[in-house]
ROFI-509431 format. One record per atom (N, C-alpha, C): x, y, z. Coordinates in steps of 0.2 Angstrom, whole numbers, plus 5000, padded with zeros to 4 digits. Example, Ala and Ser with C-alpha at 12.3 -4.5 7.8 and 13.67 -1.06 7.14 Angstrom:
2
506649725039 506249785039 506649845039 506449895035 506849955036 506450005039 
This chain:
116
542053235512 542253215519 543053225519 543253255523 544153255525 544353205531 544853195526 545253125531 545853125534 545853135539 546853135541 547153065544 547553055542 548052995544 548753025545 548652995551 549353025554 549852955556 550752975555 551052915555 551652935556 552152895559 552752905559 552752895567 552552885575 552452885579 553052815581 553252805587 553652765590 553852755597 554252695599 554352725605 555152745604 555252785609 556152825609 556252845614 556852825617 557152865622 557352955624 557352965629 557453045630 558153065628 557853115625 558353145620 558353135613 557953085612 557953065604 557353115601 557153085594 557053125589 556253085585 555853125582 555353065579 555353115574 554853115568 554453135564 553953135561 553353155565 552753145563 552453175556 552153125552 551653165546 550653165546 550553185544 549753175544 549753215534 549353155532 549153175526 548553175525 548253235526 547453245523 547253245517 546753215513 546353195509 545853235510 545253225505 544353225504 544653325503 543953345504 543853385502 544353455507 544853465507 545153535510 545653535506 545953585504 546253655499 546853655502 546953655508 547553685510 547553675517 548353665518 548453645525 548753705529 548453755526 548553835529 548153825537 548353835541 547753835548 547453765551 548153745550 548053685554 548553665559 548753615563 548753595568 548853535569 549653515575 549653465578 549153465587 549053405587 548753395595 548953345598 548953335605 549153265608 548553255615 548553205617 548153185622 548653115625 548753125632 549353075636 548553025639 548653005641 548352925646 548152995651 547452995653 547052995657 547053105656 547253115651 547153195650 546953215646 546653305645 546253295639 546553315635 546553325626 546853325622 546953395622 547553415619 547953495617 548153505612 548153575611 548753575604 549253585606 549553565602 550453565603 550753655597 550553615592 550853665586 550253695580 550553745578 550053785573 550353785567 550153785560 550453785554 549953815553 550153915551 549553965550 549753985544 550553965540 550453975534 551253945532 551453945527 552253935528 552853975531 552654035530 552954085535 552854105542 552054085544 552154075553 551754025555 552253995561 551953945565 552053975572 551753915577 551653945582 551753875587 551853885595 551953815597 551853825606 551553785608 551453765614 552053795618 552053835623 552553835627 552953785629 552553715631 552953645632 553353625628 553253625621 553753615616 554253645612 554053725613 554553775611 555253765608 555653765605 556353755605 556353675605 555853645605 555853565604 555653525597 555053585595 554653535591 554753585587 554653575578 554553615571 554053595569 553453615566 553053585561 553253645556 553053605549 552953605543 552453585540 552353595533 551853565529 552053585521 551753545518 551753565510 551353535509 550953615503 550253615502 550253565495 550853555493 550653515485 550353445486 550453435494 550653355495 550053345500 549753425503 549353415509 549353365516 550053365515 550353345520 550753365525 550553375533 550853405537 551153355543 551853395544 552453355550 552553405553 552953375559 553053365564 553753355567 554153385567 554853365570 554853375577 555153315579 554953315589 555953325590 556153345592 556953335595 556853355604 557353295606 557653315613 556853305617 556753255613 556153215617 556053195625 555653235629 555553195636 555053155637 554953125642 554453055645 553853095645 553453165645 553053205645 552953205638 553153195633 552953185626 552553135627 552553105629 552153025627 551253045628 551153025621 550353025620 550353005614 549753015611 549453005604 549353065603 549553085593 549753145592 549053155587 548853185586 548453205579 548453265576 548353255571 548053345566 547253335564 547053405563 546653415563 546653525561 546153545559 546153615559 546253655565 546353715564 546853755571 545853795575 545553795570 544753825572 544253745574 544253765580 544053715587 543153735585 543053745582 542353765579 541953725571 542853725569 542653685561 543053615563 543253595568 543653525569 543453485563 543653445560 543553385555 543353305560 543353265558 543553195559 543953175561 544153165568 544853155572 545153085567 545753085565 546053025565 546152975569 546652905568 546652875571 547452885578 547752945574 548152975581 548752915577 549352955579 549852885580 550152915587 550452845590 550752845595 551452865597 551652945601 552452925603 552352895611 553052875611 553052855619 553952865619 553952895624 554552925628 554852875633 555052825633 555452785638 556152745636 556552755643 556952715641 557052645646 
């Protein structure tokens, strides 16, 4: 069984900064092809960002130039850097795999919120 907890979520003002992690456990190898998502109050959930290997990612046109993900497979641990945050950020983030066909066990999501 594979488990993701994700943390580091907050509330912060526009313009600010957060860094989200999800540390996967149970049974997966690598955080090759995997992925951040978010779901805002009353929409359905998206991806944001891809981590298709160390040397490509990939990212939502909404958060282009705003968001970096990472990961390191020693730690099987994947982040999240949000910079230059808007009130449109605000949702619950999650990881999970980039193939919408092998999804795992959604985590518990942590929360950003954008307000000031």
């Amino acid at each position: 069984q594979v488990q993701f907890v994700e943390s580091g979520g907050g509330l912060v003002q526009p313009g600010g900064s957060l860094r989200l992690s999800c540390a996967a456990s149970g049974s997966i190898f690598s955080i090759n092809a995997m992925g951040w998502y978010r779901q805002a109050p009353g929409k359905q959930r998206e991806w944001v960002a891809a981590f298709i290997s160390s040397d490509t990612t990939d990212y939502a046109d909404a958060v282009k130039g705003r968001f970096t993900i990472s990961g390191d497979n020693a730690k099987k641990t994947l982040y999240l850097q949000m910079d230059s945050l808007k009130p449109e950020d605000t949702a619950v983030y999650y990881c999970n795999v980039l193939d919408r066909t092998a999804y795992r066990p959604w985590g518990q999501g942590t929360q950003v919120t954008i307000s000031s």
